[in-house]
ZABANU-910685 format. One record per residue: residue number from 1; residue in three letters; chain; x, y, z of N, C-alpha, C in turn. Coordinates in steps of 0.1 Angstrom, whole numbers. Layout:
ZABANU-910685
 seq type mol  n_xx  n_yy  n_zz ca_xx ca_yy ca_zz  c_xx  c_yy  c_zz
 NUM  ALA   A     X     Y     Z     X     Y     Z     X     Y     Z
...
//
This chain:
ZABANU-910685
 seq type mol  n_xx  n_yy  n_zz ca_xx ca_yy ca_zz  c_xx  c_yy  c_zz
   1  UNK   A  -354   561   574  -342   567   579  -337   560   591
   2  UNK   A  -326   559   598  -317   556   607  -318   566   614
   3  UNK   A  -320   567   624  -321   577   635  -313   573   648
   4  UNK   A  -307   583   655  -301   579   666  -307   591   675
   5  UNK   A  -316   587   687  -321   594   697  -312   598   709
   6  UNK   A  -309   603   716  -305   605   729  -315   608   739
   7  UNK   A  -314   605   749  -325   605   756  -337   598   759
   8  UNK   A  -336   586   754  -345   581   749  -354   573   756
   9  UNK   A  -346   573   770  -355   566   782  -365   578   789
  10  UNK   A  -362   592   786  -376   605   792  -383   600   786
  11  UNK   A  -390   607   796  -409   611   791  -408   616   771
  12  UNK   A  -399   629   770  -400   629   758  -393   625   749
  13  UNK   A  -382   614   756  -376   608   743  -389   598   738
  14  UNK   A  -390   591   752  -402   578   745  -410   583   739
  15  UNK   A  -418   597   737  -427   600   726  -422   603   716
  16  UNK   A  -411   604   714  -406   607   698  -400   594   695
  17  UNK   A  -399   589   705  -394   571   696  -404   565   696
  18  UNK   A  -417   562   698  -428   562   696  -433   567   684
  19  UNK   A  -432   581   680  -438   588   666  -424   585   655
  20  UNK   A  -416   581   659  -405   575   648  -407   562   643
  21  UNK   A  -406   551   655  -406   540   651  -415   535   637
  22  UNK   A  -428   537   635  -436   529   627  -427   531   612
  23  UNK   A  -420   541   611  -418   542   598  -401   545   600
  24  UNK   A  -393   545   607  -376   544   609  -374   539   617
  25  UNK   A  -360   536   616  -348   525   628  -344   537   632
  26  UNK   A  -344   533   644  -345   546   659  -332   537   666
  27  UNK   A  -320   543   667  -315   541   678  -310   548   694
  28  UNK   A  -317   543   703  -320   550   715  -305   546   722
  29  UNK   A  -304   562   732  -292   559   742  -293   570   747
  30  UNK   A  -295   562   762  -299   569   773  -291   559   788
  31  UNK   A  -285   567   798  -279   561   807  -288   555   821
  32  UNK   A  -303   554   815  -313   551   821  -319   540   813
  33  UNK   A  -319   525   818  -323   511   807  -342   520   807
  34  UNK   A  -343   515   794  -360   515   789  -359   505   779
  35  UNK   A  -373   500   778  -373   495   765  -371   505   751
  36  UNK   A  -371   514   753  -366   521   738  -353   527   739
  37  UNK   A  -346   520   744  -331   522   748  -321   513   742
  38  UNK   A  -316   517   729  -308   501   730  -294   502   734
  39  UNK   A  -290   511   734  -275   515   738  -275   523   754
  40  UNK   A  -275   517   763  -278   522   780  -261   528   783
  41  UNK   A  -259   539   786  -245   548   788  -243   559   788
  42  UNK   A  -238   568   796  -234   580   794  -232   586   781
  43  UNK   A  -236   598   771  -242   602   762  -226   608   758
  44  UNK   A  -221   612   766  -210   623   769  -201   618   766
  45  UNK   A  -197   609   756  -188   604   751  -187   600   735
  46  UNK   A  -176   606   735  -175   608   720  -175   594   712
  47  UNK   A  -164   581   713  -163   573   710  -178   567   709
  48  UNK   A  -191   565   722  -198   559   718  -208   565   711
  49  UNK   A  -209   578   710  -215   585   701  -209   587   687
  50  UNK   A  -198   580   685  -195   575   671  -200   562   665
  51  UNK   A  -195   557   674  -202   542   671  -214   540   667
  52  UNK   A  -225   546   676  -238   545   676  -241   552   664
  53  UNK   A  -240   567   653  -242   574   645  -233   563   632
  54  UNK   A  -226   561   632  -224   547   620  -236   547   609
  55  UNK   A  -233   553   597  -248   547   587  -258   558   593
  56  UNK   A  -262   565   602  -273   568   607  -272   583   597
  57  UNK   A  -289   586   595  -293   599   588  -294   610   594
  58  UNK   A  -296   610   609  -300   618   616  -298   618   627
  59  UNK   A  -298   628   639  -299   628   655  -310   633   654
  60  UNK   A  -314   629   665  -325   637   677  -316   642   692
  61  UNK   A  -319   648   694  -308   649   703  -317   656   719
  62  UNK   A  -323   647   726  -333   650   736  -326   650   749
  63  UNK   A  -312   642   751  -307   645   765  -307   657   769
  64  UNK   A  -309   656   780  -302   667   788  -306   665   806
  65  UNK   A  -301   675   814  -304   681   828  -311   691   825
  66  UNK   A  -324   691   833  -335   697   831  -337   705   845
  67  UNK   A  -347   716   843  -352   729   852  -352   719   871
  68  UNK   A  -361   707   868  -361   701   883  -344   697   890
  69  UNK   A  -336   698   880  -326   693   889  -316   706   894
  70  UNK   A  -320   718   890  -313   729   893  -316   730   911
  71  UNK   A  -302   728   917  -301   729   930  -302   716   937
  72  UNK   A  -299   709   926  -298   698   933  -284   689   928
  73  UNK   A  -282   694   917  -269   690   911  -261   704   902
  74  UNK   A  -244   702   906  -236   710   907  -238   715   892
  75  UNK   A  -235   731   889  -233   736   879  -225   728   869
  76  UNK   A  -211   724   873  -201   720   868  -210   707   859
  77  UNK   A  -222   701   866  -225   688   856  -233   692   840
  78  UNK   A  -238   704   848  -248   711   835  -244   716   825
  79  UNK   A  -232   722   829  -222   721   814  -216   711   807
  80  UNK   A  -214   696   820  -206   688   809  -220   680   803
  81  UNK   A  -230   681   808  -242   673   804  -245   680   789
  82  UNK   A  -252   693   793  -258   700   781  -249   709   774
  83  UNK   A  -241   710   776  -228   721   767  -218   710   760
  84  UNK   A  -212   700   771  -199   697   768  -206   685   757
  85  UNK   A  -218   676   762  -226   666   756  -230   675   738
  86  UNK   A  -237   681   738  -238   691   723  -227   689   715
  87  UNK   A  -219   698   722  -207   692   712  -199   677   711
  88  UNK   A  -200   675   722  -196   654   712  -207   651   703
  89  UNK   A  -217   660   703  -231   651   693  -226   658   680
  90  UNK   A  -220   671   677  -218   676   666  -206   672   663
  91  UNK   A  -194   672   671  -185   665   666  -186   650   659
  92  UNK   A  -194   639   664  -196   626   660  -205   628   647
  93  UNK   A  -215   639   647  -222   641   633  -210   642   624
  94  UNK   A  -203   650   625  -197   659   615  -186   646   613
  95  UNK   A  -184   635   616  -175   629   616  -179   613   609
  96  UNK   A  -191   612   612  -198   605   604  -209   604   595
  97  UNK   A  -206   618   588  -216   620   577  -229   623   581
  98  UNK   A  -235   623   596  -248   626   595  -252   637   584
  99  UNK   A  -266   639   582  -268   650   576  -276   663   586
 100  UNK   A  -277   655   597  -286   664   599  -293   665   616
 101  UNK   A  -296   672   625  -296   674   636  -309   681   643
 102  UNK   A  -321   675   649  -327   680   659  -325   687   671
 103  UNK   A  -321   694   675  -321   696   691  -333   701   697
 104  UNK   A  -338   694   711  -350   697   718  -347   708   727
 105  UNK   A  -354   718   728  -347   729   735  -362   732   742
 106  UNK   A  -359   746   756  -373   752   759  -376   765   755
 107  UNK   A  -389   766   756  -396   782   758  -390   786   770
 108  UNK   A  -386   780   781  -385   787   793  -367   793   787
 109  UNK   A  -363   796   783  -355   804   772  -356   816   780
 110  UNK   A  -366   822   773  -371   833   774  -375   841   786
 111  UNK   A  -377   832   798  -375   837   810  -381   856   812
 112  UNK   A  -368   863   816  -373   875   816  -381   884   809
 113  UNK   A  -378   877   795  -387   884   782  -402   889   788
 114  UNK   A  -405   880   797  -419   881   800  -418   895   813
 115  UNK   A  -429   901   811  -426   917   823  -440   913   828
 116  UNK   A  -436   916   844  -443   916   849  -457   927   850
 117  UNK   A  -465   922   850  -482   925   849  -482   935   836
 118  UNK   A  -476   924   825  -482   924   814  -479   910   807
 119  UNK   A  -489   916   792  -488   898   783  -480   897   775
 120  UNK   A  -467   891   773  -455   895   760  -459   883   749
 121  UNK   A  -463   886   738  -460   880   728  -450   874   722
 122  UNK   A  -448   861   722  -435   858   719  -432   846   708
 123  UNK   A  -421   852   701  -413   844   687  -402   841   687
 124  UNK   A  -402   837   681  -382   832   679  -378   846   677
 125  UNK   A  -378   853   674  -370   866   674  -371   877   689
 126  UNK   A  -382   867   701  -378   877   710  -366   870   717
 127  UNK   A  -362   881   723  -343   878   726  -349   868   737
 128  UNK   A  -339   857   743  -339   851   757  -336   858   768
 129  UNK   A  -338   853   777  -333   864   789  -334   851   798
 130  UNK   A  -320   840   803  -327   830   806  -325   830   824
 131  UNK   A  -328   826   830  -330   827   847  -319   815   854
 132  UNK   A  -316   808   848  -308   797   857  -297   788   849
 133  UNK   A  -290   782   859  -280   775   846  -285   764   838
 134  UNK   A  -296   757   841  -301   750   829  -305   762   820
 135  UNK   A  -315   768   818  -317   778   805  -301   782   800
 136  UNK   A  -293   785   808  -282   792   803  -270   783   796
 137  UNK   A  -277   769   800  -267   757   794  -270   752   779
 138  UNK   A  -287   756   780  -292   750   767  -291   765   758
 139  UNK   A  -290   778   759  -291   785   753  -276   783   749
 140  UNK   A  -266   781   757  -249   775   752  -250   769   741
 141  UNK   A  -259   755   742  -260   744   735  -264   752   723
 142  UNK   A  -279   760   721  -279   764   705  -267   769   699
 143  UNK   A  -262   778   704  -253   788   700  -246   781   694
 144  UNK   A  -236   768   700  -230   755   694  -232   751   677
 145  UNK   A  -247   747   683  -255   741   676  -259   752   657
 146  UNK   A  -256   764   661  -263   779   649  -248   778   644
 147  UNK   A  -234   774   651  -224   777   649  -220   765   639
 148  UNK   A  -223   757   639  -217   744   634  -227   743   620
 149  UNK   A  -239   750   617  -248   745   608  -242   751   596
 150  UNK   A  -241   740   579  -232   743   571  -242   729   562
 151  UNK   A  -240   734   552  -247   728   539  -246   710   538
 152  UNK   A  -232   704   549  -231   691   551  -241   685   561
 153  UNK   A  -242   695   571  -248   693   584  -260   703   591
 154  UNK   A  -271   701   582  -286   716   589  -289   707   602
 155  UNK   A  -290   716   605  -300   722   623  -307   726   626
 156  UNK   A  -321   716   631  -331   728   637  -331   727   655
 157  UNK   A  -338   733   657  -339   736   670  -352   739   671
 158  UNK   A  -352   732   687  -375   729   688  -375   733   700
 159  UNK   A  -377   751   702  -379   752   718  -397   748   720
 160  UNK   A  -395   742   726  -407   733   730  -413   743   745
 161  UNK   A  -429   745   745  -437   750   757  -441   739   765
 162  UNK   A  -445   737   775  -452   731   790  -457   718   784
 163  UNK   A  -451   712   787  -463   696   787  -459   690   798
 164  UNK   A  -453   688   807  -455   682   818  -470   678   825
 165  UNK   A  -471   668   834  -482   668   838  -488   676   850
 166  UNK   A  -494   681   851  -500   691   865  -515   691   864
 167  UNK   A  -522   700   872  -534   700   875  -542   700   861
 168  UNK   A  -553   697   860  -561   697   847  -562   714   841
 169  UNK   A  -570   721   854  -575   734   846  -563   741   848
 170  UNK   A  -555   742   851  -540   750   844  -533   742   831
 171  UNK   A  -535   728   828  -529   726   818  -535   728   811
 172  UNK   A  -552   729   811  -558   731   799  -560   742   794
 173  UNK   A  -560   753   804  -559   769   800  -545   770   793
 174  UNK   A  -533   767   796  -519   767   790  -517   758   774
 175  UNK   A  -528   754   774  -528   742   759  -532   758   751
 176  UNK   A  -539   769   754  -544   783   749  -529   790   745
 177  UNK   A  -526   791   749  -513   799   750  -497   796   756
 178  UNK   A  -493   787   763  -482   782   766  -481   769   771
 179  UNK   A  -486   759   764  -487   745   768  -487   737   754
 180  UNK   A  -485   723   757  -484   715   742  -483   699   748
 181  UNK   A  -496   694   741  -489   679   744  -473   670   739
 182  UNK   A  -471   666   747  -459   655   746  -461   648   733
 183  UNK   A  -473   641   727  -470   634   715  -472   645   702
 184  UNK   A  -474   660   708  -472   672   696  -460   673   695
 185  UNK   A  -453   676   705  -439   677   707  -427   666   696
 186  UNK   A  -430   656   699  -426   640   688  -431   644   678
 187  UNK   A  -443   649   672  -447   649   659  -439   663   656
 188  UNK   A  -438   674   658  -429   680   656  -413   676   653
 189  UNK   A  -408   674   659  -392   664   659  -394   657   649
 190  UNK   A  -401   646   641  -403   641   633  -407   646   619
 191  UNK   A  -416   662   620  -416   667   611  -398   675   610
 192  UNK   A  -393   681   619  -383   686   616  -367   684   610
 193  UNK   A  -369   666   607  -361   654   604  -362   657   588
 194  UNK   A  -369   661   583  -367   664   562  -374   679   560
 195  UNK   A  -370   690   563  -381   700   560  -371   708   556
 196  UNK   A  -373   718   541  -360   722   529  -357   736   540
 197  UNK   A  -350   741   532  -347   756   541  -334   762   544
 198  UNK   A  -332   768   553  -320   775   551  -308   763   566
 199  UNK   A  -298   762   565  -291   755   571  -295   752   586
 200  UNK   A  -294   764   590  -302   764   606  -317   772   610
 201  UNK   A  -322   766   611  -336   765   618  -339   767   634
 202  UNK   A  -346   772   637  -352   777   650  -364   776   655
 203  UNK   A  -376   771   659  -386   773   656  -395   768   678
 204  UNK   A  -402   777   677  -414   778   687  -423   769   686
 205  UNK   A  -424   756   697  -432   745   692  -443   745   706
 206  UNK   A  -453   749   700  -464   747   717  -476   751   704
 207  UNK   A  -488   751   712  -501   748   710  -508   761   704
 208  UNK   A  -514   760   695  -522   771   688  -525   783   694
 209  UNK   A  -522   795   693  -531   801   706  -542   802   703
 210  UNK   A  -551   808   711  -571   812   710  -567   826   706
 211  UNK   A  -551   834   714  -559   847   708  -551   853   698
 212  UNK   A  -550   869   696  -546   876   690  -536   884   692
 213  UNK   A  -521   885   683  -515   902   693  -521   913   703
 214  UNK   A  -529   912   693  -535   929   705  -542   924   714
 215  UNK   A  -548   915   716  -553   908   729  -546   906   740
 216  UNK   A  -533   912   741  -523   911   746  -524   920   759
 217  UNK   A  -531   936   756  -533   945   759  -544   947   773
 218  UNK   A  -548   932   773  -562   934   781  -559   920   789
 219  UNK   A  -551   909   782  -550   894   788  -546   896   804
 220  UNK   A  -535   906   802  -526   902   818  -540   910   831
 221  UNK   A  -547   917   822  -558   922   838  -572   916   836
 222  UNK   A  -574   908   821  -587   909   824  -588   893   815
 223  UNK   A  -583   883   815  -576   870   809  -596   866   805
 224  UNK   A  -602   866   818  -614   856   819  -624   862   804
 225  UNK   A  -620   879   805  -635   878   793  -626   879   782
 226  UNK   A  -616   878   780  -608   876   766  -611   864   763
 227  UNK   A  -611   856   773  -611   840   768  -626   837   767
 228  UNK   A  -634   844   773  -653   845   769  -650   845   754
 229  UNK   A  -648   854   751  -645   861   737  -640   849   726
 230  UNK   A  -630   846   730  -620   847   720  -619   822   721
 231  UNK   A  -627   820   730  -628   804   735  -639   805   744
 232  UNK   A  -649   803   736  -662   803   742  -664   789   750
 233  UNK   A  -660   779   738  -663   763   743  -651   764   752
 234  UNK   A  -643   767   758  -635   764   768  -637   771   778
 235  UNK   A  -645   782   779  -644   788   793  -664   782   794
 236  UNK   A  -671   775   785  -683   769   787  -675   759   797
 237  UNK   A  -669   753   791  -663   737   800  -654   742   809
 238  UNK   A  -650   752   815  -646   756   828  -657   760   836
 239  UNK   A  -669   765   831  -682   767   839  -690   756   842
 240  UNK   A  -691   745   832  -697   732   834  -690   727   847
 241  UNK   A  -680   724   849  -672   717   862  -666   728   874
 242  UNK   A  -670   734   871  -671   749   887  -657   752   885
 243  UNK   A  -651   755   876  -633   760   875  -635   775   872
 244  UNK   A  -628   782   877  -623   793   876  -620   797   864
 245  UNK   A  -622   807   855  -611   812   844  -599   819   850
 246  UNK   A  -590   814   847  -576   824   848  -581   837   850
 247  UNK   A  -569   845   856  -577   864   859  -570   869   849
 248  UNK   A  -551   865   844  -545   868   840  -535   861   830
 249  UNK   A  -532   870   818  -521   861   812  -510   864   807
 250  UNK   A  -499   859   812  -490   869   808  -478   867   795
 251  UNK   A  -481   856   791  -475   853   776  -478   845   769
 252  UNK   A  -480   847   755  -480   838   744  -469   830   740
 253  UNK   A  -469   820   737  -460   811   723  -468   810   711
 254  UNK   A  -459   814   700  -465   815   692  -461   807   679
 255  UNK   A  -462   798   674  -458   784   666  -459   788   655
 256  UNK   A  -465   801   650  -465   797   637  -455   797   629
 257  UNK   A  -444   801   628  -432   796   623  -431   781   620
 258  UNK   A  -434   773   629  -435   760   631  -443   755   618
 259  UNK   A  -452   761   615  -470   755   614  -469   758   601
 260  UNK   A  -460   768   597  -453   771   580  -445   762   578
 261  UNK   A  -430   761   580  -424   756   576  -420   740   576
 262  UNK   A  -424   737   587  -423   722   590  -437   710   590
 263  UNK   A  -447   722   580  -462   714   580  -463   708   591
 264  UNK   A  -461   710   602  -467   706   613  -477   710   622
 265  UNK   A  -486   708   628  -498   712   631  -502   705   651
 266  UNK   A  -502   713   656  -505   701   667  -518   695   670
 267  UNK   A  -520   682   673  -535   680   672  -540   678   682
 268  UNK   A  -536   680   700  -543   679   711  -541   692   725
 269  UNK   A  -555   697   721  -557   712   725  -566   706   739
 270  UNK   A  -569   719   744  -577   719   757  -586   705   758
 271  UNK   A  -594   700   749  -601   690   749  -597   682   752
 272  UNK   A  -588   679   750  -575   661   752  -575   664   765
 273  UNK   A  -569   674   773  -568   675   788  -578   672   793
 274  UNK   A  -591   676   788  -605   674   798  -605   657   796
 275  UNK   A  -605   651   783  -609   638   782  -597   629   787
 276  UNK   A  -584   632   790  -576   627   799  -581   625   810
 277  UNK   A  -582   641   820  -587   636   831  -601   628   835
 278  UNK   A  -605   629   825  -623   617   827  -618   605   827
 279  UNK   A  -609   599   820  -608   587   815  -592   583   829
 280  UNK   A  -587   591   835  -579   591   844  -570   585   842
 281  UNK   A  -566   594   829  -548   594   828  -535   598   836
 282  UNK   A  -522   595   831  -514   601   845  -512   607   839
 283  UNK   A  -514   612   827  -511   623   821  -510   642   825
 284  UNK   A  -525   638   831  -529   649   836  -535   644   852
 285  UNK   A  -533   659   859  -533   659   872  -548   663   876
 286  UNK   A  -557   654   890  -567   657   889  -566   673   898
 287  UNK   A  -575   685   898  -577   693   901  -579   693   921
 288  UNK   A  -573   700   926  -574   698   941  -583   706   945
 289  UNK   A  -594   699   953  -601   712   965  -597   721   971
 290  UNK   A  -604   732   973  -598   744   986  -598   734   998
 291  UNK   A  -587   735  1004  -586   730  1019  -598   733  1024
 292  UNK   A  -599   728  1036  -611   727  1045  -608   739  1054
 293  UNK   A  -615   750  1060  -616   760  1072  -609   749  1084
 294  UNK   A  -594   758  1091  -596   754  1103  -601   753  1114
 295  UNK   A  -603   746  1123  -613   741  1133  -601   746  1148
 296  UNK   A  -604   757  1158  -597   762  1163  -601   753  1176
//
């Protein structure tokens, strides 16, 4: 297939132009040069997002302004980036026969859904409740995106959980329940590029969880012996290297939507984190000491 990426100079464009390449022509455009960039320019334009989509089967569509830049750049850009950008990509689809449309979106969506000192279970059907104008730009962007899907042109949508890099034992407890590697994330996108179904698609993309619904009930006060229970070999390997178990948890993602319909599966769970940090990846962040006692 012909693929046209946006974004393609991020962290997570390069992994999905990465899990595309071996087997499709990937065309990347991003206003940041990378080597997986072949078209370097503002996204936000119709004419070169025509150009570029020519012959092409598909978008990925991974631009955007993201959660770190809120408060640092004006609202007014977050609309024309992630609102006003969405629609030149649907308009250029729909104008050059694409068939078909990825959008990378987040869990952090869901924002309020989560109640405090408790654990919310969560699917594509719990409502969003989002906290800031990035969430509120990208949740624009689906709406766009559910509005425009029609038997010429399907849509899925990949709210994607945590993969950023941070400390080891919070990313590896979050690979349990609200974390996912970056090259899961690309393998996903790539499964969601031919998968049959109904026009628009939706789907929860993060990492297996360890537990269960009803475990829900006991996670947010008593996280450590649920995870005895329920991840023995992970809370062994938080005791082998003196880490703490979590006390508390307070939401699930839950993929299996994902894990049906788009045969996709993620393949790097808590273990990848531990063997990242041994092998001293920048992937993952090494764990910090308690400060030292002040000396008065």
């Amino acid at each position: 297939m012909r693929i046209v990426l946006t974004g393609s100079s991020g962290r997570i464009g390069r992994a999905i132009y990465n899990a595309l390449t071996p087997d499709h022509d990937v065309i990347g455009i991003d206003r940041a040069p990378f080597a997986t960039t072949e078209i370097t320019g503002d996204f936000v334009d119709g004419v070169l997002l025509e150009r570029a989509m020519q012959g092409a089967d598909a978008v990925i569509h991974a631009a955007a302004l993201h959660a770190p830049h809120v408060d640092t750049i004006p609202d007014a850009e977050f609309e024309r980036v992630n609102v006003m950008g969405t629609h030149l990509v649907i308009a250029a689809a729909q104008a050059t026969g694409v068939r078909r449309i990825v959008f990378t979106s987040t869990t952090a969506l869901y924002g309020h859904a989560v109640k405090e000192g408790a654990c919310t279970w969560i699917t594509e059907e719990t409502p969003p409740q989002p906290h800031t104008i990035y969430h509120h730009t990208k949740l624009a962007a689906e709406a766009l995106l559910e509005n425009a899907a029609d038997r010429a042109l399907h849509i899925r949508v990949l709210r994607m959980s945590r993969c950023f890099p941070e400390q080891a034992d919070r990313m590896a407890a979050y690979r349990l329940h609200r974390g996912i590697d970056v090259r899961d994330v690309a393998d996903a996108h790539v499964a969601a590029l031919d998968n049959d179904g109904p026009a628009f698609q939706r789907f929860v993309i993060s990492g297996e969880p360890a537990f269960l619904p009803t475990d829900c009930r006991h996670l947010a006060s008593d996280a450590a012996s649920v995870l005895r229970e329920r991840a023995s070999k992970f809370a062994q390997a938080f005791a082998e290297r003196g880490w703490s178990l979590p006390a508390s948890i307070d939401r699930i993602y839950d993929p299996s939507a994902a894990l049906g319909a788009l045969g996709w599966k993620p393949r790097f769970g808590f273990k990848e984190v531990l063997a990242q940090l041994d092998r001293g990846s920048l992937e993952v962040l090494p764990v910090r000491k308690a400060a030292p006692g002040r000396f008065d």
